[in-house]
C-alpha positions as CSV (number, residue, x, y, z in Angstrom):
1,X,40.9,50.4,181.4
2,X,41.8,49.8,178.1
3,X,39.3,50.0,174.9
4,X,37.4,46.9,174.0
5,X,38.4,46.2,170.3
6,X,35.5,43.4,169.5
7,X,34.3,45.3,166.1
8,X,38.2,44.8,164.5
9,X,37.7,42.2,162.5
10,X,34.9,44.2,161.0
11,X,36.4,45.1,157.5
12,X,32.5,45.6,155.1
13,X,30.7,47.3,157.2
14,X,26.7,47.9,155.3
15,X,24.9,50.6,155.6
16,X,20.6,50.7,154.7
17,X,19.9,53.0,152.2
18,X,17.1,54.1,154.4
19,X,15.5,56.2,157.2
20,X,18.4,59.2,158.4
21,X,21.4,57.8,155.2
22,X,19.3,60.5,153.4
23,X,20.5,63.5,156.1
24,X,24.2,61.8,157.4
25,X,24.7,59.1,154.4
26,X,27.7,60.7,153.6
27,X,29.0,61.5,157.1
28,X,28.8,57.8,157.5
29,X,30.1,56.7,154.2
30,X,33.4,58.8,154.4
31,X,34.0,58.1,158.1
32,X,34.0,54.3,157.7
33,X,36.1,54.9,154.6
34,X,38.3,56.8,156.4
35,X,39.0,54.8,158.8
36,X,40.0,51.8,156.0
37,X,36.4,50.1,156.1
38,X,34.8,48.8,152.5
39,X,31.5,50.0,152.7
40,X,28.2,48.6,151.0
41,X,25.2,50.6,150.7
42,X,21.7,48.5,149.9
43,X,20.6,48.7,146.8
44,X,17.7,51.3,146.0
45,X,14.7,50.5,147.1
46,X,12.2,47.6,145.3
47,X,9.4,46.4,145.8
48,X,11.2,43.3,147.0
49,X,13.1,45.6,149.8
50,X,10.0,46.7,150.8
51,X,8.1,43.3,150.4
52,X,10.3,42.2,152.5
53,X,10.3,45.0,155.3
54,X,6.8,44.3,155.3
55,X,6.7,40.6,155.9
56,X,9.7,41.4,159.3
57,X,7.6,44.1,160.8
58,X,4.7,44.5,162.8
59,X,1.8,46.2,161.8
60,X,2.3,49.1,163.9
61,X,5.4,50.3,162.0
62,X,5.3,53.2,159.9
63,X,6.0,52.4,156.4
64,X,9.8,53.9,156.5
65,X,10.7,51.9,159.0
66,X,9.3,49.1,157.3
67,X,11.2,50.1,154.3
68,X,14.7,50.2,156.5
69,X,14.0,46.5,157.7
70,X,13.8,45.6,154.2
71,X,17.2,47.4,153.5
72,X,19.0,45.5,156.6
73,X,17.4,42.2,155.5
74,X,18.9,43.1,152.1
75,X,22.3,43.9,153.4
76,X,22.5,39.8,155.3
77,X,26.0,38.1,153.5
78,X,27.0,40.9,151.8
79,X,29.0,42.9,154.7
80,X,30.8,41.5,157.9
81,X,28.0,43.9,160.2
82,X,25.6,46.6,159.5
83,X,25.9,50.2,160.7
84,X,22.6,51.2,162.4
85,X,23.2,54.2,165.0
86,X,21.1,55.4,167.8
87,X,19.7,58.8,167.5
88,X,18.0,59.7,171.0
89,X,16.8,62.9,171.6
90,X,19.5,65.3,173.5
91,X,17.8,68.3,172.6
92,X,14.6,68.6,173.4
93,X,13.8,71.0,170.7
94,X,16.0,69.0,168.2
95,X,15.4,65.3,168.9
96,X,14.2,62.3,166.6
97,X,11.3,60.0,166.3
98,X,11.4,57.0,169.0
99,X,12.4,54.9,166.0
100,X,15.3,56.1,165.6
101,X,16.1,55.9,169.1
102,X,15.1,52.0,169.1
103,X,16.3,51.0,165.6
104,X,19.9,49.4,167.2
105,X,17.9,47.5,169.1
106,X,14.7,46.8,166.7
107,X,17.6,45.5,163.8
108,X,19.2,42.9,166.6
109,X,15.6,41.6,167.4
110,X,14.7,41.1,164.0
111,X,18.0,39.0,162.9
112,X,18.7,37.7,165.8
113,X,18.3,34.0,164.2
114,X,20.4,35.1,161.4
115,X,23.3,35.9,163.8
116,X,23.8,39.9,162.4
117,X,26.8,41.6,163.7
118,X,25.5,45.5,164.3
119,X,28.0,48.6,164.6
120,X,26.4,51.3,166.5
121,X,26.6,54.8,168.5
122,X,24.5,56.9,170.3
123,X,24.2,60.6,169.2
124,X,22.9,62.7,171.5
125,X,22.7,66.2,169.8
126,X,22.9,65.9,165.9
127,X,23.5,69.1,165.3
128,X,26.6,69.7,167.4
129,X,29.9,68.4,166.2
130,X,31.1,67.6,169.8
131,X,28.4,65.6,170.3
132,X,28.7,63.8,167.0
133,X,32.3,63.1,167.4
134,X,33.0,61.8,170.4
135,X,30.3,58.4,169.7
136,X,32.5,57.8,166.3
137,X,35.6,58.4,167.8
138,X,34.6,55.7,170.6
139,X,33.0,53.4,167.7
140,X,36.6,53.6,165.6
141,X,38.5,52.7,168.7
142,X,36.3,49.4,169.2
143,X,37.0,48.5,165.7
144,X,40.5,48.4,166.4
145,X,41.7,52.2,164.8
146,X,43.9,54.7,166.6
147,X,42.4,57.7,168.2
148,X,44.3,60.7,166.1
149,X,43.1,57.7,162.8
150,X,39.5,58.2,164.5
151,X,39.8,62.1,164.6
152,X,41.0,62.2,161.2
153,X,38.7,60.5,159.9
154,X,35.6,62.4,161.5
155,X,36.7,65.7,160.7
156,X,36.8,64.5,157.1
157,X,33.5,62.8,157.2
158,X,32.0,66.4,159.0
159,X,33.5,68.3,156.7
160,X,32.7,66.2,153.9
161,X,28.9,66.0,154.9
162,X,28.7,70.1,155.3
163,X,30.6,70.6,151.8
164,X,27.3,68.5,150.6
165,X,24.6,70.3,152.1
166,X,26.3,73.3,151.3
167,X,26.4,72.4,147.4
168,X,22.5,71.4,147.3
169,X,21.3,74.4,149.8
170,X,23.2,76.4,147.2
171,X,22.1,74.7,143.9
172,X,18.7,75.6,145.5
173,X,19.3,79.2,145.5
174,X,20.2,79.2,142.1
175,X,17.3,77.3,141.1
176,X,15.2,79.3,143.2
177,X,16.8,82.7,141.5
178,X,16.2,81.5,137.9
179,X,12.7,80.5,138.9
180,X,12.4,84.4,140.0
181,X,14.1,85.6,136.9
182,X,11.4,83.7,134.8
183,X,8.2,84.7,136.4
184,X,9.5,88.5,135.9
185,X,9.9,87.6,132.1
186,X,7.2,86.2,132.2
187,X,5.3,89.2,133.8
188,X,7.4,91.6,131.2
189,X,5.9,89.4,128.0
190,X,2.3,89.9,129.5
191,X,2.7,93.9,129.1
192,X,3.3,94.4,132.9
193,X,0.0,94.0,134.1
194,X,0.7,91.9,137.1
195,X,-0.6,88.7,136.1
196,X,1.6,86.2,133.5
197,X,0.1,84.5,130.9
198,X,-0.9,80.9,131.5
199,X,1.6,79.2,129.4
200,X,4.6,81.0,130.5
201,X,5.0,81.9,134.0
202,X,6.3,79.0,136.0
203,X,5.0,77.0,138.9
204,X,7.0,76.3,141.4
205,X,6.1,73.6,143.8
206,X,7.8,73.0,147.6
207,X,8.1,69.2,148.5
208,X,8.3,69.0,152.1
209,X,8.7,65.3,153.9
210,X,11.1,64.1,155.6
211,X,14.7,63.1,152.8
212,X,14.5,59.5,153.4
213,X,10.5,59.7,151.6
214,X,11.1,62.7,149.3
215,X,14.8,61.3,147.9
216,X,13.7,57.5,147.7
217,X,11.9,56.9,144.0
218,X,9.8,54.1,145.4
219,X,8.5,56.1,147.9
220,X,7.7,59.4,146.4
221,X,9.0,59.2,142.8
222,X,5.9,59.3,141.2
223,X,5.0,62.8,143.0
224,X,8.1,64.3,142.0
225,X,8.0,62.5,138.2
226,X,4.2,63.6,137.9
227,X,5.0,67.7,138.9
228,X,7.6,67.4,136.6
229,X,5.8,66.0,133.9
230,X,3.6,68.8,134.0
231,X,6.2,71.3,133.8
232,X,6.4,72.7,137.7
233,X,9.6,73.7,138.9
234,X,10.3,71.4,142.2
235,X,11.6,72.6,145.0
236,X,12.6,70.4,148.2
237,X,12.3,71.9,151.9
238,X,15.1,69.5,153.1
239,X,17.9,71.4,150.4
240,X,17.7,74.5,152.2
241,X,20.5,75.8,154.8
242,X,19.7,73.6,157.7
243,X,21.0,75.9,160.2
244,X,18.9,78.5,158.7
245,X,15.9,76.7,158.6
246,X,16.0,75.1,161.8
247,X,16.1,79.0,163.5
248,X,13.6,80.0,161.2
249,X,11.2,77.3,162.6
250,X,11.3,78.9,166.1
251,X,8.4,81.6,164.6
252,X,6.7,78.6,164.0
253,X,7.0,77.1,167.3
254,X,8.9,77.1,170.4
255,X,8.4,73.3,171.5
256,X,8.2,71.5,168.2
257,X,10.6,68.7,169.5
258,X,11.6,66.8,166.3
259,X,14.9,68.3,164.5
260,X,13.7,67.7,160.6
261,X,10.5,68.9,160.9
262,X,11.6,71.9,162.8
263,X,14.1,72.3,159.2
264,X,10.9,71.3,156.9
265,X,8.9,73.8,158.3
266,X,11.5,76.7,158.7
267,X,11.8,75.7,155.2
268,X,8.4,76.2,154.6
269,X,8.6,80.1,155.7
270,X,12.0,81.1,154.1
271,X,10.5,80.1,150.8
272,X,7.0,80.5,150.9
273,X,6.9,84.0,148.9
274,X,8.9,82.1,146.1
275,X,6.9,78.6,145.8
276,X,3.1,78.4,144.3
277,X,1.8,75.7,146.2
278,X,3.3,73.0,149.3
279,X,2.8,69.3,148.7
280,X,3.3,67.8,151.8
281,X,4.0,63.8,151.4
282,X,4.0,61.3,155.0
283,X,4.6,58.2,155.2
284,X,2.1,56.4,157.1
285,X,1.6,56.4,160.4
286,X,4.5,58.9,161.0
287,X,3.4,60.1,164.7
288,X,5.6,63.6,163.9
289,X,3.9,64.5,160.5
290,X,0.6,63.6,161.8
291,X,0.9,66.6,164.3
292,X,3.2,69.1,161.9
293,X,1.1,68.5,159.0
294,X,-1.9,69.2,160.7
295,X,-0.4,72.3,162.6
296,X,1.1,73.1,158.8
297,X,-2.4,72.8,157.1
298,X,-4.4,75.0,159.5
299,X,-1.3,78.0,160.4
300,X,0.0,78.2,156.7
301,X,-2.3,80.4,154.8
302,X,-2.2,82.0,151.6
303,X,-0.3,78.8,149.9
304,X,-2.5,75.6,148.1
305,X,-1.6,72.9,150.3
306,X,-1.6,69.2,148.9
307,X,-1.2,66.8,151.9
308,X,-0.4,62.7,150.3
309,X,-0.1,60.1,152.7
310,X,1.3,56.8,151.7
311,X,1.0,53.3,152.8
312,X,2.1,50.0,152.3
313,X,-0.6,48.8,151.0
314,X,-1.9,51.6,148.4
315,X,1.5,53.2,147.7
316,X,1.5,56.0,145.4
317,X,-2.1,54.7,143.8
318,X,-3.8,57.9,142.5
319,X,-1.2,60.1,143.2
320,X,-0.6,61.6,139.4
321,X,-4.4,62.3,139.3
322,X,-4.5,64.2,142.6
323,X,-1.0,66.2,141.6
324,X,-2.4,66.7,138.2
325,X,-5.7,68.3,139.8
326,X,-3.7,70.5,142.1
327,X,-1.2,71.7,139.3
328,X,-4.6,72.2,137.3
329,X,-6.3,74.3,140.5
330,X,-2.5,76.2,140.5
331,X,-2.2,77.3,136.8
332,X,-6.4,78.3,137.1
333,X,-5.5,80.3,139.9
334,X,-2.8,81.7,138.0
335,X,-5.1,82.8,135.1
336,X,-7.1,85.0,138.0
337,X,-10.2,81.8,137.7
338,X,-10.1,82.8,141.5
339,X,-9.9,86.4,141.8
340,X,-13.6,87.9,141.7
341,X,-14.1,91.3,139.8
């Protein structure tokens, strides 16, 4: 029987710049390129994206996927259908929130009056490249390309997506190797004693939460502006090796089932020697973070744990006060203010 073709006449295809673009954008991006697609991306996010995710969804949403409505509704006349793929879980050690499961679905439900064309697959084990390719091989033969075309074009959008988590995961060993290098100065300057002085040894601070929070400004930019400000070194748990991290996670736990927080946490232990303090950042209701951040919080110990939780309605309110107040506890720690004689 031969392949339906009903996506060819699907030439600007759009793409949220939301939710899982943040861990496969450019897996996505190059494939549809590849294949001879213009490709749009949303705009970052606003408060009018988000406004506007707010007013499509129902309460019970977390604020991400609020965020991704938003992104789709922002995306309506600007492309000839929007990419949204269905991420089930395959592996049951390395699956994804429900919503990404249901977000094909949830985006034709929401626009159904405005008529949105969707382009979708189903990929049922993220982390192997069999499983990856054969849903976007399928997807390019429905929008009318050849199958060696198709195959081309995924092995260039793989490749092109490990090339760019190899260049961060490496950037963040350099970062994390100068951050070394400066504490031992640092150390050398106070006379060797074992403790730097206050104004000279670095802090450096591990951001976990999941990309799509920590990488979007309106989300979590005012975290990541405010350690910055007050001269901490930031370090992200997602720009580690993800291979590495997700087989690190296993001495964490054995059924942890969702594949990014298994990589934030295994993140959490390859660098935990390196980093002064965690701050964990959810958006909320996440039902994953709710139970990793707890398990986090109480099985993490000897590291100062921040935990922020943001919403729709407060947003980042009184976030630089509480990270100033933790990078305050950090640098008194730092002094020894803890340590008792």
């Amino acid at each position: 029987m031969p392949q339906a073709t009903d996506w060819a006449d699907v030439r600007v295809v759009g793409i949220p710049r939301a939710l899982l673009f943040y861990r496969f954008g450019v897996l996505w991006t190059t494939f549809f390129e590849g294949i001879g697609r213009t490709v749009v991306v949303s705009d970052a996010t606003d408060k009018a994206i988000a406004d506007e995710g707010e007013r499509l969804s129902v309460d019970e949403c977390c604020l991400a996927s609020k965020v991704f409505i938003g992104h789709v509704a922002s995306l309506v006349g600007r492309c000839d259908a929007v990419f949204v793929p269905s991420y089930p879980t395959g592996d049951h050690r390395a699956g994804f929130c429900t919503k990404f499961q249901s977000a094909t679905d949830m985006v034709k439900s929401t626009f159904r009056d405005q008529h949105l064309r969707v382009v979708s697959c189903e990929v049922r084990d993220a982390r192997k490249m069999k499983d990856v390719r054969r849903p976007f091989e399928e997807m390019a033969a429905r929008m009318g390309v050849s199958p060696r075309d198709g195959r081309r074009a995924f092995k260039a959008a793989w490749d092109a997506q490990e090339a760019h988590d190899k260049a961060l995961s490496d950037a963040q060993v350099r970062l994390m190797r100068a951050l070394d290098e400066r504490r031992a100065a640092a150390r050398g300057a106070a006379g060797g004693a074992g403790a730097a002085s206050a104004d000279a040894a670095p802090l450096g601070i591990l951001v976990v939460a999941h990309p799509y929070i920590t990488h979007d400004p309106y989300l979590s930019g005012a975290v990541v502006d405010a350690l910055s400000d007050m001269g901490a070194t930031v370090v992200h748990a997602d720009a580690v090796d993800h291979d590495k991290a997700y087989k690190k996670s296993f001495e964490f736990s054995d059924t942890m089932p969702w594949l990014i927080n298994r990589e934030l946490i295994g993140a959490i232990l390859m660098l935990e020697d390196h980093i002064d303090g965690i701050v964990l950042i959810s958006a909320f209701p996440c039902g994953p973070d709710s139970m990793t951040d707890d398990a986090i919080m109480r099985c993490i110990q000897g590291t100062p744990i921040l935990n922020l939780m943001i919403d729709a309605q407060s947003g980042t309110a009184g976030v630089e006060t509480r990270v100033e107040s933790f990078v305050d506890i950090l640098r008194f720690q730092q002094k020894g203010g803890y340590v008792r004689g």
